[in-house]
C-alpha positions as YAML, in Angstrom:
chain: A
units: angstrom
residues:
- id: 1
  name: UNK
  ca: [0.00, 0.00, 0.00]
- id: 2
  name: UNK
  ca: [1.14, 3.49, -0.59]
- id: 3
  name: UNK
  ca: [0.86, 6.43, 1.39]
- id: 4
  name: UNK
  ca: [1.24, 10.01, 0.38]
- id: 5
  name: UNK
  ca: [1.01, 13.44, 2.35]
- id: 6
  name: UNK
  ca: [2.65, 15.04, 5.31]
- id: 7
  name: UNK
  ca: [3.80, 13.91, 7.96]
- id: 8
  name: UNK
  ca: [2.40, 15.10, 11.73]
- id: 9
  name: UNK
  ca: [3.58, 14.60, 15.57]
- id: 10
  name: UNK
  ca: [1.46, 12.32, 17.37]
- id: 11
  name: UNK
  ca: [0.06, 12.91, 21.03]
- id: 12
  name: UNK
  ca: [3.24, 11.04, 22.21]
- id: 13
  name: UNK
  ca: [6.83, 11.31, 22.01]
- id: 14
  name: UNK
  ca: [8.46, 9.74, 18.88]
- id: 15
  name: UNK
  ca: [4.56, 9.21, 17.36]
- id: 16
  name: UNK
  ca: [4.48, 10.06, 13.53]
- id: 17
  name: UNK
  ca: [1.19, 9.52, 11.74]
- id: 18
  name: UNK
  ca: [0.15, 9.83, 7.88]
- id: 19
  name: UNK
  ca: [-3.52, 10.00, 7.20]
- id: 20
  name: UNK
  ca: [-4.64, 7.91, 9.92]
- id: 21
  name: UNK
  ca: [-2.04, 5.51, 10.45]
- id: 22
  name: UNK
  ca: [0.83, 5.62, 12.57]
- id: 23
  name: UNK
  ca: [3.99, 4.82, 10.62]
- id: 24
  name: UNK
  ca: [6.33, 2.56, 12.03]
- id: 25
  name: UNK
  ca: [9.61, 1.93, 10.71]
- id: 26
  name: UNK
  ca: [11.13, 3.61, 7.55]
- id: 27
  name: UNK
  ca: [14.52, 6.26, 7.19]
- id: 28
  name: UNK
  ca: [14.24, 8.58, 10.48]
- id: 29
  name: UNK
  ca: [15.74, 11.23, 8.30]
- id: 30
  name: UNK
  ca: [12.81, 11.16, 5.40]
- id: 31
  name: UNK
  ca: [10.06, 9.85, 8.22]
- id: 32
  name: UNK
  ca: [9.79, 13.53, 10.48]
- id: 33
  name: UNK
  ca: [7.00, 15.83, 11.29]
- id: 34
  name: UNK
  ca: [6.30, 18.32, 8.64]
- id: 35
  name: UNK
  ca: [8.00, 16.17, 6.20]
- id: 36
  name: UNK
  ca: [5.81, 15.77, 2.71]
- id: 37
  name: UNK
  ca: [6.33, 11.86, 1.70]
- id: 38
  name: UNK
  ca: [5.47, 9.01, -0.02]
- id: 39
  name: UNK
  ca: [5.51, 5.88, 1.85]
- id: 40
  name: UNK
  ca: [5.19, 1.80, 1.31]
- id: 41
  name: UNK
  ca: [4.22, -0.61, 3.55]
- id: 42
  name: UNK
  ca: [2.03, -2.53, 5.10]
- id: 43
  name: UNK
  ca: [-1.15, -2.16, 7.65]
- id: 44
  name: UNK
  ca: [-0.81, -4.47, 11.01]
- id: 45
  name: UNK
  ca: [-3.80, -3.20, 13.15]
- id: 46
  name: UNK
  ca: [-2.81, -5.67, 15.98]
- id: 47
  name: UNK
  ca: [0.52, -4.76, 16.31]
- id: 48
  name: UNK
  ca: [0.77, -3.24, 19.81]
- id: 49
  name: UNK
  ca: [2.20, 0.17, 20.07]
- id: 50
  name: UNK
  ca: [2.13, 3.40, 23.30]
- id: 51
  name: UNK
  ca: [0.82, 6.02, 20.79]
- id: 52
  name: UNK
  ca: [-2.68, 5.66, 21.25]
- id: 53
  name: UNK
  ca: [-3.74, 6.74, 17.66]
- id: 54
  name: UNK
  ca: [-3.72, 5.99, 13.97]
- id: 55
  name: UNK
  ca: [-3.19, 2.24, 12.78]
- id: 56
  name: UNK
  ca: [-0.45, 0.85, 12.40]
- id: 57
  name: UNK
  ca: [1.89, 0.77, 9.50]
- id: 58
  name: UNK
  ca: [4.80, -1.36, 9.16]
- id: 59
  name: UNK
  ca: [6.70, 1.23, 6.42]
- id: 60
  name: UNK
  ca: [8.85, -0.65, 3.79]
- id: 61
  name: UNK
  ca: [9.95, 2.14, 1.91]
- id: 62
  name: UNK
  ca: [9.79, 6.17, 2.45]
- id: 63
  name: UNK
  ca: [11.24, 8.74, 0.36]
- id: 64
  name: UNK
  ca: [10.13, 12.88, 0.50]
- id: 65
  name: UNK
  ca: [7.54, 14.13, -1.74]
- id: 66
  name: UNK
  ca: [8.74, 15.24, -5.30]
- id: 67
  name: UNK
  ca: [7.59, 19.01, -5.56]
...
């Protein structure tokens, strides 16, 4: 599955969500807040996590939004 838009903080520390799911995983240097990307990967709504929001995405592959 692919993911595009920006990238925002999550109510927790080290939380960073993409239109509803919380990405986990993928280059911490492409994957910050404010960041415009596109992302691969996978959705794993069981996976366990201590954000508290969005669904989980295990990211494969994340690179920054061509302009």
């Amino acid at each position: 599955m692919t993911l595009h838009g920006t990238v925002e903080a999550g109510v927790e520390a080290g939380c960073l969500l993409l239109n509803g799911y919380l990405l986990l995983g993928g280059d911490h240097d492409v994957v910050v807040a404010g960041a415009e990307v596109v992302v691969e990967g996978t959705p794993a709504p069981g996976t366990m996590t201590t954000c508290q929001q969005g669904i989980p995405f295990h990211v494969t592959k994340a690179e920054r939004a061509r302009p």
